[in-house]
TIZANU-105457 format. One record per residue: residue in one letter; x, y, z negated of N, C-alpha, C in turn. Coordinates in steps of 0.001 Angstrom, whole numbers, plus 500000, padded with zeros to 6 digits. Layout:
! residues N
AXYZXYZXYZ
...
//
This chain:
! residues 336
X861571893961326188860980892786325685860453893216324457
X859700893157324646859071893475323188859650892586322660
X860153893413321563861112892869321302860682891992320337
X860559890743320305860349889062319359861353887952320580
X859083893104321234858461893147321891859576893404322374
X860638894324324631860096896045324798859634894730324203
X861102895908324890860989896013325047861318895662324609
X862082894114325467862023894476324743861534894493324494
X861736893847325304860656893967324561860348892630323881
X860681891694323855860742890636323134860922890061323082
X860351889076322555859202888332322420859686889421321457
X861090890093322773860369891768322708859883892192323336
X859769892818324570858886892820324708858760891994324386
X858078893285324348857110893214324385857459891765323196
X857510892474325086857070892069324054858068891013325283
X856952884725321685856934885961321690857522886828322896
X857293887988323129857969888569324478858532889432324152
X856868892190323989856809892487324122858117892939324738
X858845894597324646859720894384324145860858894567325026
X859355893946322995860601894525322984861719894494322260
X865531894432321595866442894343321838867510895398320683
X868353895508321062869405896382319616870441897004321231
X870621898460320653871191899516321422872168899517320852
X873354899823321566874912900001320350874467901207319693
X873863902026320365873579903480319587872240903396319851
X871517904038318797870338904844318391870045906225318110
X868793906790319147868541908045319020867433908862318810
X867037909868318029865666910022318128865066910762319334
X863711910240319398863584911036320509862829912004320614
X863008913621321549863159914672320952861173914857320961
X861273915706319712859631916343318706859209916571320562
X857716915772320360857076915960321276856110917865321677
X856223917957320235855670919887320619856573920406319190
X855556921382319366856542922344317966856281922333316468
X854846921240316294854299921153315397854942919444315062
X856023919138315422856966917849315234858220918375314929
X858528917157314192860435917272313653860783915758313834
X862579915760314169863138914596313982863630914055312703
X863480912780312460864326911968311698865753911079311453
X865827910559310589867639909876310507866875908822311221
X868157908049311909868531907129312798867894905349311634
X867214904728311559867423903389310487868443902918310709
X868690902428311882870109901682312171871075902545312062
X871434903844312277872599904439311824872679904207310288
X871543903993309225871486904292307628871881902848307091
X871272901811307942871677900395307751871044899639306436
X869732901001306310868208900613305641867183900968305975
X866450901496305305865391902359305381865109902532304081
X865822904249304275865701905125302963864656906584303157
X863952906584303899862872908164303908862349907988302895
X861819909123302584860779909920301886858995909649302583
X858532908296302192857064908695302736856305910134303084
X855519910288303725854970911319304048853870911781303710
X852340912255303599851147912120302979850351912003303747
X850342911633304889849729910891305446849106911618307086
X849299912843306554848629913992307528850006913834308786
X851458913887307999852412913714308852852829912417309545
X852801912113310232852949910705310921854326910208311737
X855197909403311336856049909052312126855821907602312758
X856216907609314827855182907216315671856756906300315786
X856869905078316037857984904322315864857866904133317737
X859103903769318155859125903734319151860561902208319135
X860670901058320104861126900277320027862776900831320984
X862502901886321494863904901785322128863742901560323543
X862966901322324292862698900941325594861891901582326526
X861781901706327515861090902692328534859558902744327698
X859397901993328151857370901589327979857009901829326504
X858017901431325432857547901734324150857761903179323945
X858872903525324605859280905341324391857973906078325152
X857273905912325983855807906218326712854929905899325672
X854566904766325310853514904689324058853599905125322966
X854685905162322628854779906485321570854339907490321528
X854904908451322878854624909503323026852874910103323366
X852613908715323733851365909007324351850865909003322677
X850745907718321536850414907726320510850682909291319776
X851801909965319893851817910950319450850985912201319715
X851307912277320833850325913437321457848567913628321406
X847867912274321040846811911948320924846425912018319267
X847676911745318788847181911782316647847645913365316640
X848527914086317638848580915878317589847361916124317430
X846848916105318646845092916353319631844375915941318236
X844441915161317295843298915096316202843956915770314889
X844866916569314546845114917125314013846364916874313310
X847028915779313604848201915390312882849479915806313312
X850269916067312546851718916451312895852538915129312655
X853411915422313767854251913465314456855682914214314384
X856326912850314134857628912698314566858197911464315542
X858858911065316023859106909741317064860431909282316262
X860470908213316568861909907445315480862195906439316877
X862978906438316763863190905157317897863893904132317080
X863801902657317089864491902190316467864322900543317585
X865259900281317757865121898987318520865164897717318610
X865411897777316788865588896323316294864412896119315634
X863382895222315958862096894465315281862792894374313718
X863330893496313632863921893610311978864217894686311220
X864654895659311625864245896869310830862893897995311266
X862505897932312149861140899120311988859995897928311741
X859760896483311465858637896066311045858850896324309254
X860120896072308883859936896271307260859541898115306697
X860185898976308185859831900488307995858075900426308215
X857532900070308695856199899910308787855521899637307666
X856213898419307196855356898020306114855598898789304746
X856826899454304325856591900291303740855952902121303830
X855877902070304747855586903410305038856477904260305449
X857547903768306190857965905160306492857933905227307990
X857848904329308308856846904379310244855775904072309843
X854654904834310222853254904825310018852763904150311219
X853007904096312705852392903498313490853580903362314790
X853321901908315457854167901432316471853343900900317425
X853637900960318889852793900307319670853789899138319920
X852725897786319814853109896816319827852511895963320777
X853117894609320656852558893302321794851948892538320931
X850753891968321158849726891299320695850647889963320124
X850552889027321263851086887332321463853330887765320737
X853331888906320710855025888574320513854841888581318990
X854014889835318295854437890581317123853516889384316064
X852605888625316715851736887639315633853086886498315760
X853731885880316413854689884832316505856098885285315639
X856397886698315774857405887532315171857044887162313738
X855719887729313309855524887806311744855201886352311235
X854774885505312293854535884018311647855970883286311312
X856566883608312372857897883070311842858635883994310569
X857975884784310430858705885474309298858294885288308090
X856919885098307972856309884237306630856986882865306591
X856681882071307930856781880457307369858531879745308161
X859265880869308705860552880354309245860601880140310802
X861780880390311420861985880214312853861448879174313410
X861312878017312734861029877039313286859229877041313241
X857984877543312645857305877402312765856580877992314354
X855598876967314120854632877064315452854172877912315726
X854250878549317231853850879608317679852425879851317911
X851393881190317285850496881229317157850304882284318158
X850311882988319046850364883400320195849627882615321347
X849218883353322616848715882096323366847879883215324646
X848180882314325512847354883299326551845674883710326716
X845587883179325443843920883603324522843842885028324242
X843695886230324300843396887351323589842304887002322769
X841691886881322484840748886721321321841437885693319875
X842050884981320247842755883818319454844425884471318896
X844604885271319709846084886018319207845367887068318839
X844582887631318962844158888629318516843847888561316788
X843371887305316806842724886543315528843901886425314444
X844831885816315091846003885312314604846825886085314023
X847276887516314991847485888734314530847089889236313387
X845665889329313179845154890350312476845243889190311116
X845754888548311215845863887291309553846520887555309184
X847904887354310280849649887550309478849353888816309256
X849145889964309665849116891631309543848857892017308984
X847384891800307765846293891928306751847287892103305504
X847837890709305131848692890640304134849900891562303575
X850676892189304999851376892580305020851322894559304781
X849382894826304471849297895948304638849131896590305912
X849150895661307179849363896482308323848099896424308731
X847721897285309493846161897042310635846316897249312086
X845987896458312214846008896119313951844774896214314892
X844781897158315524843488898370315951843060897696317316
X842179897952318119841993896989319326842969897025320541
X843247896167321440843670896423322282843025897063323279
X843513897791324699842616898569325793843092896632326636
X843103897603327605842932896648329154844472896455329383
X845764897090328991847026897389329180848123895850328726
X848257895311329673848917893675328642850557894332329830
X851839893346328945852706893652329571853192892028328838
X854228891130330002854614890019329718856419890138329658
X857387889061329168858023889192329787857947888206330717
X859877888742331372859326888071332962861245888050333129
X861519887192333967862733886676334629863369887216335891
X864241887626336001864653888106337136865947887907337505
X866266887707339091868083887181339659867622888037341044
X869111888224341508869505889226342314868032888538343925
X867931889211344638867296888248345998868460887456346795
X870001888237346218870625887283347367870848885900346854
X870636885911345359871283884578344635869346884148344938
X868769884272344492867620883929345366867290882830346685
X867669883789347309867675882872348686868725882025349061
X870301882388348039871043881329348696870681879658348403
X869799880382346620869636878920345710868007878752346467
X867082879306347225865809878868347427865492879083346213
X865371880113345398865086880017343976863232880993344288
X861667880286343873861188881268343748860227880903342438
X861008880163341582860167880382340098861309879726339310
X861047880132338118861412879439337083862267877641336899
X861258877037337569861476875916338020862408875149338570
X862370876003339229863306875891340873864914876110340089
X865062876980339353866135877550338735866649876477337998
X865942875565337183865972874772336501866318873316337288
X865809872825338044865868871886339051867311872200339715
X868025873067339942868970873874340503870186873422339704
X870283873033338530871039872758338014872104873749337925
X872145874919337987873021876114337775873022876389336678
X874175876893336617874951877430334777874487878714335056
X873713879985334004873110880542334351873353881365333087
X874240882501332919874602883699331991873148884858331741
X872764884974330806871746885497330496871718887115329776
X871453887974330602871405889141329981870243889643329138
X870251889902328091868554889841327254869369890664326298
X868289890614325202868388891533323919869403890100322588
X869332890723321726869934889588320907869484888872320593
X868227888799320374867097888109319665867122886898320584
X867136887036321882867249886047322603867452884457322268
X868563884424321592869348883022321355868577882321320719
X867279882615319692866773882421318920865166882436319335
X864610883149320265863036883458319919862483882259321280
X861752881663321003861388880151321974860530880995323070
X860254881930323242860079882177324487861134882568325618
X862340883005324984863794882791325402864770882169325940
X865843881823325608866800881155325884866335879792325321
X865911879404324171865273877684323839864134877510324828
X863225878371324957862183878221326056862336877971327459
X863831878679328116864157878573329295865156876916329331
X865408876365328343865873875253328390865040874231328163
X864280874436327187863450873370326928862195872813327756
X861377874084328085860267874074328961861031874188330738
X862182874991331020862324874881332453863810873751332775
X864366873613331451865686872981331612866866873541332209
X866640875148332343867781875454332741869122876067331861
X870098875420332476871244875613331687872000877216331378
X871294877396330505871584879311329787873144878501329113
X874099879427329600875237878651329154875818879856327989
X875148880814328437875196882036327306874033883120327141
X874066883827326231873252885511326394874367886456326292
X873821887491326877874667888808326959873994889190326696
X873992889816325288873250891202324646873200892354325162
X872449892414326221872059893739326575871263894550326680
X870184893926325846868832894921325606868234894073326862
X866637894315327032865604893714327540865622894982328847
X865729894672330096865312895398331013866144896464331258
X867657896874330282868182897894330381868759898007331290
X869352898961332501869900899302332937871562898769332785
X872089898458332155873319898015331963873285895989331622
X871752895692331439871570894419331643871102893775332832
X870448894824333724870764894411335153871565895142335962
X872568895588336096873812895788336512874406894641335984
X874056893865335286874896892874335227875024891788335512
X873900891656336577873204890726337180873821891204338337
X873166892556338611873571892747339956874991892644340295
X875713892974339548877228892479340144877806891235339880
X877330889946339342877689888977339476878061888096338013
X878309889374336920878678889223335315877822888092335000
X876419888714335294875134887646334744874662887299335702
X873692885570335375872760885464336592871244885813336717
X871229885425335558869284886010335014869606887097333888
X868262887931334291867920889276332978866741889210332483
X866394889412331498864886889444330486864455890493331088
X863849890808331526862662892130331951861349892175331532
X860677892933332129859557892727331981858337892629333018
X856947892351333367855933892450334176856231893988335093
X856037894539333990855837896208334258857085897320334661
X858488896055334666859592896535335423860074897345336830
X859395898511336701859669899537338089860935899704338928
X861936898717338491863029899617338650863826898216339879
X863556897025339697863915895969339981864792895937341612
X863414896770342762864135896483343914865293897718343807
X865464898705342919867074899790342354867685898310342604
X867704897403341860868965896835341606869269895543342269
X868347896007343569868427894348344498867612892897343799
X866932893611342744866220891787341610865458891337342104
X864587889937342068863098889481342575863153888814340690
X861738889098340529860982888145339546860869886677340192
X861472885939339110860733883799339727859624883915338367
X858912883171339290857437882738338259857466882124337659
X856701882106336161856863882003335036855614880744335873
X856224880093336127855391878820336712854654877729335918
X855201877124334556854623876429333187854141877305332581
X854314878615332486853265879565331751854006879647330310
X855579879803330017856118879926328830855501881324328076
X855529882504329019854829883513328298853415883901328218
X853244884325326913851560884753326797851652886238327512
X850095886373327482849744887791327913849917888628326756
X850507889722326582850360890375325569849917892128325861
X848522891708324834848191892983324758848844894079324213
X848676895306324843849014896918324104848205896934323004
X848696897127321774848102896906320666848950897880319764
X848176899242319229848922899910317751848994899273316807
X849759899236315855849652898555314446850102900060313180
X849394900087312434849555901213311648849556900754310231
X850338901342309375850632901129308238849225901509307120
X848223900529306732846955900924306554846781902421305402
X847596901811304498847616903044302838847934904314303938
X849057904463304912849504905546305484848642906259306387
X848050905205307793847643905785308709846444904884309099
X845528904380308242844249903550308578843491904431309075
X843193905432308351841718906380308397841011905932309547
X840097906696309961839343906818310819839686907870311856
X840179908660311375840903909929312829841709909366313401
X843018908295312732844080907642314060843304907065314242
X842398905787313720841775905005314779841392905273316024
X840292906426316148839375906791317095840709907781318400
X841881908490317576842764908862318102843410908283318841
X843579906913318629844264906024319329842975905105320091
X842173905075319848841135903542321025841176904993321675
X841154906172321833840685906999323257841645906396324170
X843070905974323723843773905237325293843344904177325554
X842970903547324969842027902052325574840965902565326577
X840613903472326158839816903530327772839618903947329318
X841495903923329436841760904260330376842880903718330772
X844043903602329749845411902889330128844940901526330788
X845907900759332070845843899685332428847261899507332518
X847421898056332800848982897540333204849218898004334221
X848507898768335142848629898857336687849726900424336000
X848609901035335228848799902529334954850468902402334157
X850741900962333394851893901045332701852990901454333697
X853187899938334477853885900197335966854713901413336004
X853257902036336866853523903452337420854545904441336273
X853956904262335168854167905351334062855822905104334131
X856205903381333984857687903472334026858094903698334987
X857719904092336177858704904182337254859073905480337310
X857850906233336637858315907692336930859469907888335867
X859809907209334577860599907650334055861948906933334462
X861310905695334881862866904999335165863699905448336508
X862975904966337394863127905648338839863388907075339363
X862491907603339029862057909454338944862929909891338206
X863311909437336880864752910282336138863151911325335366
X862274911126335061861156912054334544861328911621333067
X861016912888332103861382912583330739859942912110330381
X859999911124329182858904910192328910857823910858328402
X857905912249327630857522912902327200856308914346327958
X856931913937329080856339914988330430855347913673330603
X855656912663331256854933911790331734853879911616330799
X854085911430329499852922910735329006851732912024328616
X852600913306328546851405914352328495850868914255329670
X851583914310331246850530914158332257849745913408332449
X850181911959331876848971911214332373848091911417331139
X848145911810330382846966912189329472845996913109329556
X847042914071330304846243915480330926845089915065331872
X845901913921332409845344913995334253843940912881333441
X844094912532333007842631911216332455841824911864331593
X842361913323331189841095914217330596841149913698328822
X842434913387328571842394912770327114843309914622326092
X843163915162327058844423916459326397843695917212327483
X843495918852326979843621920099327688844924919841328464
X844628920433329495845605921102330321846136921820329833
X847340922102329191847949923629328456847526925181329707
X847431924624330958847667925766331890846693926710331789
X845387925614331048843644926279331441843202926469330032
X844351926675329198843971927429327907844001928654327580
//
């Protein structure tokens, strides 16, 4: 959900959605070539204490989640390709890598359009303010780039790549309840244990959103991160009944899940969108470094990308050089 994105993502995810959740542990993830180094953990430090960098060196924030650990890498490998030396930070709590952003010591994060403008609006004007997000890209886009400006950040275009979140229960609880949206769940009148990220309890595309807009009775959250593996296992064996996932969730029929449709339309579309720390990483080389994936990444291409890491057991880091290789955005190392 992105975590507000992904994952986590949010309203983490993604992505509010992206998104993109909080890991009991945090890890970095390993220097994408040899011209990279790792960093301290934020959440192990329980601040954010680095040493800015000068700008040439770039640390590529990553939310903790399949799809953001891929956009990273892909972000990394592409600001290599223009001359920059990267590091990857993973950090999975929105509350600490948006304040690392804004000071500089994450220079750039791939983010969700509709989660991260609702994230920062409520963070200027309070939880309770109105969500400026919306299944508009041009209008969240707008909205975005207001709250973001202020804050020092710049928010670069989106490609074609949107990722939502999205709801998911086992198929057998499915069919016993006739469950095939949102709705239905709600109408159902079932007490309904919720596996999500923490943020959950709190972000109105969430747990207030699943009550208010579908009426169904979330009688708890289980903090388990957005889409993780140990948050649907917990579905699948009976612990929980619904999990936060996401659109771009590869892994679902692994664990016996069906998506119900987001039938009232609680979540926006949210675009793949970098946000870079402007004093740090505005220039003009990440820019142009980064729109080269806009012209090729799709949601179709996200999908795929997670399955190979989720499914496949493929490290995120292989994947995102191949598909970079294979779209002609990177030499082939083989044909050098």
């Amino acid at each position: 959900m992105r975590a507000s994105g992904s994952p986590g993502r949010g309203s983490e995810a993604p992505r509010a959605r992206r998104r993109p959740a909080r890991a009991l542990g945090l890890c970095l993830l390993a220097a994408v070539c040899g011209g990279c180094s790792t960093g301290p953990s934020l959440e192990d430090r329980d601040a954010v204490t680095g040493r800015p960098g000068d700008g040439r060196r770039l640390v590529v924030g990553s939310a903790g989640f399949t799809e953001s650990d891929l956009l990273a890498q892909m972000y990394a490998l592409l600001l290599q390709d223009a001359g920059h030396s990267t590091k990857i930070l993973s950090v999975t709590n929105r509350e600490l890598y948006e304040p690392a952003l804004e000071n500089g010591q994450i220079d750039v994060v791939p983010e969700y359009a509709a989660t991260f403008a609702d994230w920062l609006n409520a963070k200027a004007d309070g939880p309770d303010a109105p969500t400026v997000g919306s299944p508009d890209p041009a209008a969240t886009m707008k909205a975005l780039r207001a709250l973001a400006g202020p804050r020092g950040l710049t928010v670069l275009d989106p490609g074609r790549a949107a990722d939502q979140n999205a709801f998911a229960v086992t198929a057998a609880f499915a069919a016993e309840h006739r469950l095939k949206t949102l709705s239905d769940l709600g109408a159902s009148g079932l007490p309904v244990r919720l596996a999500a990220g923490d943020e959950c309890v709190r972000r109105p595309y969430c747990a207030p959103g699943l009550k208010e807009v579908y009426g169904i009775d979330v009688i708890a959250v289980d903090p388990k991160g957005v889409g993780t593996t140990q948050a649907k296992q917990a579905v699948r064996s009976g612990r929980d009944q619904l999990v936060l996932t996401t659109t771009t969730d590869a892994t679902l029929d692994d664990f016996g899940l069906v998506l119900l449709a987001d039938d009232k339309h609680l979540q926006n579309a949210d675009l793949v969108v970098p946000v870079v720390n402007r004093e740090r990483a505005g220039d003009e080389s990440v820019v142009r470094a980064l729109d080269r994936l806009n012209t090729v990444l799709t949601t179709a291409d996200l999908a795929g990308l997670n399955e190979r890491v989720d499914s496949w057991r493929r490290l995120p880091e292989d994947v995102a050089r191949n598909y970079l290789t294979g779209k002609g955005l990177l030499a082939d190392p083989r044909h050098r």
